[in-house]
N, C-alpha and C positions, 0 to 999 in steps of 0.2 A: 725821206730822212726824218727820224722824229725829233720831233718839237716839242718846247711849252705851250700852253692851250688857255688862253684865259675861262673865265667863267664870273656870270654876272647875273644878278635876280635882282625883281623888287617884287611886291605883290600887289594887288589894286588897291591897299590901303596904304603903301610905305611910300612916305613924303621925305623921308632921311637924303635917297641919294638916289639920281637918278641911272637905271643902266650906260646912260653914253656915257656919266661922269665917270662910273667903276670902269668901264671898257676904257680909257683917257689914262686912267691911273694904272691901269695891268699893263698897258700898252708901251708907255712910258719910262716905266719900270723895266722891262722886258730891252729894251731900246738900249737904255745906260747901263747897265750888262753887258750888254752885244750878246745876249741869248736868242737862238734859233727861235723864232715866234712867228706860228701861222697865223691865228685867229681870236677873239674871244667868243664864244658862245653866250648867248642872252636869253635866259628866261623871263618875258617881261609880262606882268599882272600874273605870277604864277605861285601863290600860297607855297610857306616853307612848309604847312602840313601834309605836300603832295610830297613823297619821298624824290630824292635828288636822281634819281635813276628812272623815276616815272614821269619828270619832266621832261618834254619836248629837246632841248638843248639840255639837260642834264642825259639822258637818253644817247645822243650823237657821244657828248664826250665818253661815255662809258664801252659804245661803241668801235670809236675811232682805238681808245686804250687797250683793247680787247685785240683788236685788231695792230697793236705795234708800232701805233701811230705820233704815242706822245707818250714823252719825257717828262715830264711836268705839268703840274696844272697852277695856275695861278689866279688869288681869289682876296676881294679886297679886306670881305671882314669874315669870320667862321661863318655867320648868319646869314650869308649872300649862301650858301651853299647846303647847311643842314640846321635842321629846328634846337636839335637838344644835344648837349655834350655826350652822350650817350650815343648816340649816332654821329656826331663826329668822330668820336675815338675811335671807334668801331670801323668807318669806312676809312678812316688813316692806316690804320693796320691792316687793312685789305690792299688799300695802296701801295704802302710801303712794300707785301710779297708780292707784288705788282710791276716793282720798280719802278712805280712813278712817285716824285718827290710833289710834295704839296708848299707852297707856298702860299705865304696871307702877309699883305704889305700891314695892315692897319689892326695890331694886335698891340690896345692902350696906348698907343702911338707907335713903334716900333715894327718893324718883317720878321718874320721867321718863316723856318725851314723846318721840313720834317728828313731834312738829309744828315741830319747832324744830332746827337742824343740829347745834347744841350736845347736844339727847337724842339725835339719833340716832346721837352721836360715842359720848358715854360709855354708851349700850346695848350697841354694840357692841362696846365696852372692855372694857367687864366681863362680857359673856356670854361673849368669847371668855377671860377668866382662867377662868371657871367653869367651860368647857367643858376649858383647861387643867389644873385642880385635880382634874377629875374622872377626866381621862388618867391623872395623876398616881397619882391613889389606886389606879388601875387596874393600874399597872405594879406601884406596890408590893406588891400582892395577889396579883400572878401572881408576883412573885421570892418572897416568901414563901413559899405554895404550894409553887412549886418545890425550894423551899432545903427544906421537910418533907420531899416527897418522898426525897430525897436523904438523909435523915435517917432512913428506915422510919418518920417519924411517921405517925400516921392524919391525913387531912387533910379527912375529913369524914365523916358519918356511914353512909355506904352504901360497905363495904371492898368494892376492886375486883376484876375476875377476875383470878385470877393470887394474891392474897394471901390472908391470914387474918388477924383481929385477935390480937395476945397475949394472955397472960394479965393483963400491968396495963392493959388496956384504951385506949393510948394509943399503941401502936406496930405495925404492919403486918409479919407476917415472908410470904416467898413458900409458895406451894402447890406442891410439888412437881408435883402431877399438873395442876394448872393451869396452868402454866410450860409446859410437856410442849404442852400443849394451844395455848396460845401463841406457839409454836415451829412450831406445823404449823398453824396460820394464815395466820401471817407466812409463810412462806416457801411455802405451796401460793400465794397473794397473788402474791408475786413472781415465781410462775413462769407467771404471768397464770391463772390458775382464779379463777371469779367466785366471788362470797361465797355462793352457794346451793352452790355445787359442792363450796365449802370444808364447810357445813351437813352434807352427806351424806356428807362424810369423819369427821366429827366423831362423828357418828351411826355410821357404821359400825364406829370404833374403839373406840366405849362411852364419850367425853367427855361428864360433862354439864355445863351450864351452871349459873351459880350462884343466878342468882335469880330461874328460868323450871322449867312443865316441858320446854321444847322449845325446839333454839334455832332463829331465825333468821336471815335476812340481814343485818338493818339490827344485831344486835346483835355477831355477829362483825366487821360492818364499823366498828363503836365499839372494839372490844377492839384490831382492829389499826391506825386509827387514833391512838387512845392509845398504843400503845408505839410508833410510828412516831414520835410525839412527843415521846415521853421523855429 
């Protein structure tokens, strides 16, 4: 007989909320209903960059769905389940000719439904501010960043080629013979020589790199992207 099916994630960096707690909360939820509820499925330490279908338990559930199995799915916040509004929208509408309803208890405090035009208005609403908010925080982190930069501050804790830390451990000054080195990157780059060719210039001239014994391709082709960036 088909059921609601919970669904729950964290990733190996998310401290927010642990899988038992979301599995407690679906379960619960599912309870004072008196809705048909088999299980929740748990994705645990599994990156929302992995798409929700190439997870291990996002995988069963799309399976079990495919197969007839469930009526619903229920999920504690959009972010337990897909990266970008863009992909939630998207796989909501796949659900909905599906007929399976999606549920989300914890949308700005409030549950919603994607069985009613009304949940599916304010899902939308408000995933796409959250998907806003998170642009947001995004841009300000990168002018930040930038504005250090620009500053000689250290701006994270692995100093890059090309610099040295000072002595009050908070500010970046350049490397002379880094620079040097730098300089004949970039500009063997632009006179089209590939990044191995650059390699065995490098090598020939006695450069070494900073935090290898030996350099290679992919890491000159970071060094000259980086300041291409700057």
């Amino acid at each position: 007989m088909p059921s609601y099916v919970g669904y729950a994630r964290t990733s190996t960096q998310d401290q927010s909320i642990s899988c038992h707690d979301q599995k407690e909360r679906i379960e619960k939820y599912a309870q004072s209903l008196g809705w048909s509820y088999s299980q929740t499925l748990v994705d645990e330490g599994v990156s929302s960059r992995t798409a929700m279908r190439k997870r291990p338990a996002g995988k069963k559930l799309f399976e079990a769905i495919a197969q007839g199995e469930v009526t619903g799915i229920i999920i504690l916040k959009l972010d337990r389940a897909w990266r970008s509004v863009i992909e939630a929208l998207t796989e909501m509408n796949s659900l909905e000719k599906m007929g399976v309803e999606l549920v989300v208890l914890d949308m700005g405090g409030s549950s919603f439904n994607t069985n009613s035009s009304t949940g599916k208005l304010l899902i939308s609403i408000i995933s796409c501010l959250a998907q806003w908010e998170r642009d947001v925080i995004s841009e300000r982190t990168s002018s930040a960043l930038q504005y250090l930069k620009s500053q000689g501050r250290r701006v994270s804790g692995k100093i890059p080629y090309g610099y040295d830390l000072s002595d009050d451990g908070k500010h970046v000054t350049p490397n002379p013979l880094e620079q040097e080195a730098i300089e004949l990157m970039v500009s063997l780059r632009a006179k089209g020589h590939s990044y191995q060719r650059i390699v065995l210039n490098l090598v020939r001239r006695g450069y070494q790199p900073k935090y290898s014994l030996s350099w290679s391709s992919m890491t000159v082709r970071n060094i000259v992207l980086r300041y291409k960036n700057q």
